[in-house]
PDB file with SEQRES, HELIX, SHEET and CRYST1 records, atoms N, CA, C and O in Angstrom:
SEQRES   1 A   41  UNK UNK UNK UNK UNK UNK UNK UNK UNK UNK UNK UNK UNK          
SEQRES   2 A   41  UNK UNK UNK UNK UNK UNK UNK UNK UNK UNK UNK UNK UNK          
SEQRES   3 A   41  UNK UNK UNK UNK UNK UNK UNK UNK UNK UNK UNK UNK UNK          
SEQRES   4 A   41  UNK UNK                                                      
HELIX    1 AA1 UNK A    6  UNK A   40  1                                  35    
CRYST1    1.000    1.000    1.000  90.00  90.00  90.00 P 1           1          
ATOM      1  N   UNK A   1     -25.438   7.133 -13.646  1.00  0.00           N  
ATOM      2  CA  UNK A   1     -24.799   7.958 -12.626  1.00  0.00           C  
ATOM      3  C   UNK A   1     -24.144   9.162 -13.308  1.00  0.00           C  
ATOM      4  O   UNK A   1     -23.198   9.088 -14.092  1.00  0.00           O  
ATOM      5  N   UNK A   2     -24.819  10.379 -12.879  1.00  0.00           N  
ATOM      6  CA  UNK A   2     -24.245  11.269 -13.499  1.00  0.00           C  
ATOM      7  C   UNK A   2     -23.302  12.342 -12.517  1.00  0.00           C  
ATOM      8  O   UNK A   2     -23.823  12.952 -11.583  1.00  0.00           O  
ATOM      9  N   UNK A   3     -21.869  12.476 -12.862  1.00  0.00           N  
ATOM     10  CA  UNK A   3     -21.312  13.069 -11.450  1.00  0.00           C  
ATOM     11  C   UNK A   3     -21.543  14.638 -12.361  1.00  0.00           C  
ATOM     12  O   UNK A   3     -21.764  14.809 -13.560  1.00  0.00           O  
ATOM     13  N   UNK A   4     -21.364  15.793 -11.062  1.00  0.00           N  
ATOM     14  CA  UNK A   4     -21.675  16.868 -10.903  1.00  0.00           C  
ATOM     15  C   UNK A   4     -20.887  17.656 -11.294  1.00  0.00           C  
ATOM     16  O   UNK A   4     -19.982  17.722 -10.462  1.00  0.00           O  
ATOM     17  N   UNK A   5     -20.627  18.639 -12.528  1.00  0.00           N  
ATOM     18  CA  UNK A   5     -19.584  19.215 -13.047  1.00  0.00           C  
ATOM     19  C   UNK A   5     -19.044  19.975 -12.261  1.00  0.00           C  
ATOM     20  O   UNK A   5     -17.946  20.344 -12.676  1.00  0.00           O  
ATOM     21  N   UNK A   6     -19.458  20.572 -10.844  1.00  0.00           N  
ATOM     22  CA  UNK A   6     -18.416  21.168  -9.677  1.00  0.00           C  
ATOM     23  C   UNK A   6     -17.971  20.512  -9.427  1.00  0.00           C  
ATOM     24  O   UNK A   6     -17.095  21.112  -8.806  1.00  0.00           O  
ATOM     25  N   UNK A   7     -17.663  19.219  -9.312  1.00  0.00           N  
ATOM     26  CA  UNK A   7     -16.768  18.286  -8.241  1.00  0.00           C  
ATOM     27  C   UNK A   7     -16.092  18.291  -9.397  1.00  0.00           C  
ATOM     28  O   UNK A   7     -15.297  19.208  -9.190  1.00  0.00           O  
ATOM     29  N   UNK A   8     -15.798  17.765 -10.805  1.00  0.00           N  
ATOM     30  CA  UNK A   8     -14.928  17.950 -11.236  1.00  0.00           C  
ATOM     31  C   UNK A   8     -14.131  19.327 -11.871  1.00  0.00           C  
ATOM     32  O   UNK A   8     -13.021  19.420 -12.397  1.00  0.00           O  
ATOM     33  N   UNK A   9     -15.093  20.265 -11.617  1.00  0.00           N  
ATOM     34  CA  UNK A   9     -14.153  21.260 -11.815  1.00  0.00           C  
ATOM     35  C   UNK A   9     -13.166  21.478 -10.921  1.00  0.00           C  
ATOM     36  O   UNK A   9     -12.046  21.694 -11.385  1.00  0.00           O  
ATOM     37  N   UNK A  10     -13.354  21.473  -9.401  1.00  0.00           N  
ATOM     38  CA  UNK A  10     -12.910  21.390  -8.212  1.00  0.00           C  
ATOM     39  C   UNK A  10     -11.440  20.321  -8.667  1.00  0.00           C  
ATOM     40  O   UNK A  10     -10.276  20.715  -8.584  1.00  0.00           O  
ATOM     41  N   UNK A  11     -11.799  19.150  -9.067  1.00  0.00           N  
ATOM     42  CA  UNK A  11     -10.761  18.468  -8.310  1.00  0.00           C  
ATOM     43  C   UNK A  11      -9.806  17.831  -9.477  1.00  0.00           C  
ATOM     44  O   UNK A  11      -8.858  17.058  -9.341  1.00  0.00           O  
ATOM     45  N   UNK A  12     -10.390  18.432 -10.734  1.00  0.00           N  
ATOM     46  CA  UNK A  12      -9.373  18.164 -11.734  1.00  0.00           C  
ATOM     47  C   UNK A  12      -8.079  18.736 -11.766  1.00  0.00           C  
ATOM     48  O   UNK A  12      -7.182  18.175 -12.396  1.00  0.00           O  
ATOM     49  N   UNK A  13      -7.820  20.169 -10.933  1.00  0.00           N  
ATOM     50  CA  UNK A  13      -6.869  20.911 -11.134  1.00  0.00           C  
ATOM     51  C   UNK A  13      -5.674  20.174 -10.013  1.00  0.00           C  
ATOM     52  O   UNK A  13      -4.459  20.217 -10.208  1.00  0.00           O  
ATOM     53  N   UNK A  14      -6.297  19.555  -8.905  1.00  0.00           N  
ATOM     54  CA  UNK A  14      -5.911  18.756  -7.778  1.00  0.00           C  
ATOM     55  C   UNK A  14      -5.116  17.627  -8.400  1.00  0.00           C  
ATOM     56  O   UNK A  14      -4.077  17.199  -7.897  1.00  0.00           O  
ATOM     57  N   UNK A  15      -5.803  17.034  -9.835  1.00  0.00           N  
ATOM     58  CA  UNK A  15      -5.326  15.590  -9.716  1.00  0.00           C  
ATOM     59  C   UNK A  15      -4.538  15.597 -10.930  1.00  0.00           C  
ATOM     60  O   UNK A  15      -3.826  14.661 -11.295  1.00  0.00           O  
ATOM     61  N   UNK A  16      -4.681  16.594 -11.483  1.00  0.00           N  
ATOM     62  CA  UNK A  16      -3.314  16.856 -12.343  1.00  0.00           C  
ATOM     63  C   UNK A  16      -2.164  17.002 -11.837  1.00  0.00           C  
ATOM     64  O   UNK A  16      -1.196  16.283 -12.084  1.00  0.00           O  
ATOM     65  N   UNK A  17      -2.198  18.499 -10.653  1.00  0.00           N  
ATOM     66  CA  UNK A  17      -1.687  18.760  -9.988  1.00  0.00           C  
ATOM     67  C   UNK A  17      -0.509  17.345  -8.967  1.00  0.00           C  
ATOM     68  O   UNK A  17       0.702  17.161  -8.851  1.00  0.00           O  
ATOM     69  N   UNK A  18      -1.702  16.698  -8.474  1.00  0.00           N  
ATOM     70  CA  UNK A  18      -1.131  15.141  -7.897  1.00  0.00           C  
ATOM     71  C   UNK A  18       0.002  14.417  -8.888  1.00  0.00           C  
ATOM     72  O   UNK A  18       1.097  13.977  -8.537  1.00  0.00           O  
ATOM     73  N   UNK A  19      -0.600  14.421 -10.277  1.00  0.00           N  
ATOM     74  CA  UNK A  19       0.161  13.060 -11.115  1.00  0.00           C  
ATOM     75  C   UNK A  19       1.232  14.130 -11.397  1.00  0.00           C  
ATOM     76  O   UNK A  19       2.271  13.575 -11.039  1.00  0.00           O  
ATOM     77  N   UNK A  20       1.567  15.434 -11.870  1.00  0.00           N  
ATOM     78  CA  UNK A  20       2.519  16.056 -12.376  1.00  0.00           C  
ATOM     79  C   UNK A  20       3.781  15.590 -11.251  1.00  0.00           C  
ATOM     80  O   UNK A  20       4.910  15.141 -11.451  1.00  0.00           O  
ATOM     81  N   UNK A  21       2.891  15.981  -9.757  1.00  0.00           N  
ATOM     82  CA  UNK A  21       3.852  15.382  -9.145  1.00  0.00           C  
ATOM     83  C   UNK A  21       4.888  14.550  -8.577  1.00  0.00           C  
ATOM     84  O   UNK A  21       6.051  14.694  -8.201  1.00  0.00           O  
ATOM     85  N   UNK A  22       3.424  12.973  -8.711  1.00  0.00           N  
ATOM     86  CA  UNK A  22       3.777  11.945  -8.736  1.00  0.00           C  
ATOM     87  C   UNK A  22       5.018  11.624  -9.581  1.00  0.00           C  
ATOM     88  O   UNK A  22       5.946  10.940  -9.149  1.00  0.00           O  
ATOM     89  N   UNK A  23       4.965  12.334 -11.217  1.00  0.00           N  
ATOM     90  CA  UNK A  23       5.856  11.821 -11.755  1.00  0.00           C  
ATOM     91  C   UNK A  23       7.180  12.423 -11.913  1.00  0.00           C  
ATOM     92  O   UNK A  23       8.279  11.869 -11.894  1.00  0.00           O  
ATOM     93  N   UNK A  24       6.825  13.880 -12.102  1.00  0.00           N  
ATOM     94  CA  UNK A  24       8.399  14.433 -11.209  1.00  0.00           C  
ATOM     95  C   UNK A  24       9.284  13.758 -10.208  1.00  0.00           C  
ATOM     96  O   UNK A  24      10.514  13.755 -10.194  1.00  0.00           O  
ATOM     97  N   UNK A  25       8.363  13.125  -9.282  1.00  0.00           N  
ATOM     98  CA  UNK A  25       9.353  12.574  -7.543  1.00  0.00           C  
ATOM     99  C   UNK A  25       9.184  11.066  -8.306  1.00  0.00           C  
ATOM    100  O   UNK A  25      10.281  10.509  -8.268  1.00  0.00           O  
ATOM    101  N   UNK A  26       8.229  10.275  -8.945  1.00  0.00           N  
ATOM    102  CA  UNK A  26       8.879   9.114  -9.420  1.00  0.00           C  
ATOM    103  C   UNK A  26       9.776   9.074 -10.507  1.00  0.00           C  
ATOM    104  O   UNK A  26      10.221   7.944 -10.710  1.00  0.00           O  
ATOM    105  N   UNK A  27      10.119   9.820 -11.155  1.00  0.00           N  
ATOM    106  CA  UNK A  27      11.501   9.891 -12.252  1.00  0.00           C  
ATOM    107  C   UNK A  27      12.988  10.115 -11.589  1.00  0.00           C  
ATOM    108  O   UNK A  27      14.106   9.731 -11.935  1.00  0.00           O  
ATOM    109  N   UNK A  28      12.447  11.016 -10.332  1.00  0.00           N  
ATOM    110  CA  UNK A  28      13.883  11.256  -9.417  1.00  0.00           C  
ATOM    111  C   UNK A  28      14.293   9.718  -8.330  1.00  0.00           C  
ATOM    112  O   UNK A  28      15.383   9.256  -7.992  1.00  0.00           O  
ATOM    113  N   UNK A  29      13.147   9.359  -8.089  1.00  0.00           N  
ATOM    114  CA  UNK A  29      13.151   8.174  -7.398  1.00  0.00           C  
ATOM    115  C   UNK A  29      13.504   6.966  -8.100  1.00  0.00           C  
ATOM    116  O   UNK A  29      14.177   6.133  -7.493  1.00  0.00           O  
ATOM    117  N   UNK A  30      13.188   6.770  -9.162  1.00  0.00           N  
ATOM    118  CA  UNK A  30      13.859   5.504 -10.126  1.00  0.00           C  
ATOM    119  C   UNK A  30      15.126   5.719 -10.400  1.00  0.00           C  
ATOM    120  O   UNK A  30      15.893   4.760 -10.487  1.00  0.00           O  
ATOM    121  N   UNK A  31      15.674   7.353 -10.630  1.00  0.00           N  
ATOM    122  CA  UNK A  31      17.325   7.392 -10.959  1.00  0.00           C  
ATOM    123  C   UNK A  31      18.083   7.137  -9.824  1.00  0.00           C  
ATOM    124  O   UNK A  31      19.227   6.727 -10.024  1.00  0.00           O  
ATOM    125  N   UNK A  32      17.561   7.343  -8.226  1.00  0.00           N  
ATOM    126  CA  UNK A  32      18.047   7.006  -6.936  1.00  0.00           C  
ATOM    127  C   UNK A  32      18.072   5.561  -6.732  1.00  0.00           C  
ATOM    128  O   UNK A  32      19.048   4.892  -6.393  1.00  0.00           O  
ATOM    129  N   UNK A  33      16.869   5.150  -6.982  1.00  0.00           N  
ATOM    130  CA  UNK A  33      16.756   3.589  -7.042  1.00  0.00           C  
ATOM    131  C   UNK A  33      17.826   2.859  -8.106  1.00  0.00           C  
ATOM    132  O   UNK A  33      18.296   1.825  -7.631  1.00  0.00           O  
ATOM    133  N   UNK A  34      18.280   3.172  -9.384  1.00  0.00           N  
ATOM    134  CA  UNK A  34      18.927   2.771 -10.133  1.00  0.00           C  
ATOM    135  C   UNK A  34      20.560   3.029  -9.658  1.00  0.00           C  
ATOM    136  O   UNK A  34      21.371   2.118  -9.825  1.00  0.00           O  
ATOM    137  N   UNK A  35      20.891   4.056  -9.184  1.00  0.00           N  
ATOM    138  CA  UNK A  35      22.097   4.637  -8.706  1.00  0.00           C  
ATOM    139  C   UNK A  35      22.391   3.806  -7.593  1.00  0.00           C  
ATOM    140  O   UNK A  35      23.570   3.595  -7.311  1.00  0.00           O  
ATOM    141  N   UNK A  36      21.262   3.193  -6.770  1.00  0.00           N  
ATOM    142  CA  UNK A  36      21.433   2.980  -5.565  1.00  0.00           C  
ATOM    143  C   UNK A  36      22.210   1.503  -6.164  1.00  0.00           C  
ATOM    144  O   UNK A  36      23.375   1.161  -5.963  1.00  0.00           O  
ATOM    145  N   UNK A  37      20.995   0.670  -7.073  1.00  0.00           N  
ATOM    146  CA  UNK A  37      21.295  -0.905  -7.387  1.00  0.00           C  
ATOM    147  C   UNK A  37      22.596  -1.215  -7.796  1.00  0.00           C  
ATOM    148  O   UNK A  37      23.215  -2.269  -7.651  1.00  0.00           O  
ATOM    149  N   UNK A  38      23.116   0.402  -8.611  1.00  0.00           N  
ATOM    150  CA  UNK A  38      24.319   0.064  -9.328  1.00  0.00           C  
ATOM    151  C   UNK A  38      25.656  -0.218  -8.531  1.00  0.00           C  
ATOM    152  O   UNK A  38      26.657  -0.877  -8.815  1.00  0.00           O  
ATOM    153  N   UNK A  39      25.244   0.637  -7.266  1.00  0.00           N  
ATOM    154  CA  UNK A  39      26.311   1.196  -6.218  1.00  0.00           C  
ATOM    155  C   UNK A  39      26.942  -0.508  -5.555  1.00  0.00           C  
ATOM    156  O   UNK A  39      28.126  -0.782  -5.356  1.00  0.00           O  
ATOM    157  N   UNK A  40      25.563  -1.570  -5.291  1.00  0.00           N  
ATOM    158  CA  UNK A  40      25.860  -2.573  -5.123  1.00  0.00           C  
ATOM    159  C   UNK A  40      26.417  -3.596  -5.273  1.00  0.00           C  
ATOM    160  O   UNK A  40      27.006  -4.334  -4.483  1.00  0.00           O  
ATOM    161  N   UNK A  41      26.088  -3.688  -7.102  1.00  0.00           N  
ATOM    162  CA  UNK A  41      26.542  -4.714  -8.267  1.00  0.00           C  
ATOM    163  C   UNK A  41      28.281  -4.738  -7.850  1.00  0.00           C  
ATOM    164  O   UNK A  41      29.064  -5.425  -8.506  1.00  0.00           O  
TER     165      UNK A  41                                                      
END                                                                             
């Protein structure tokens, strides 16, 4: 199976794009989540 070097030219910039994000809003989301657990203790 050979995939088609347009589709990944296309959608590599997308899925970088995705994880940069992902991990920006999950690093802010674990310090909320952690802030939150502590707030409880």
């Amino acid at each position: 199976m050979d995939i088609d070097m347009r589709v990944a030219v296309v959608l590599a910039p997308v899925l970088i794009a995705a994880g940069w994000a992902a991990f920006n809003i999950g690093a802010v989301a674990l310090r909320q989540l952690q802030s939150f657990l502590d707030k409880e203790a």
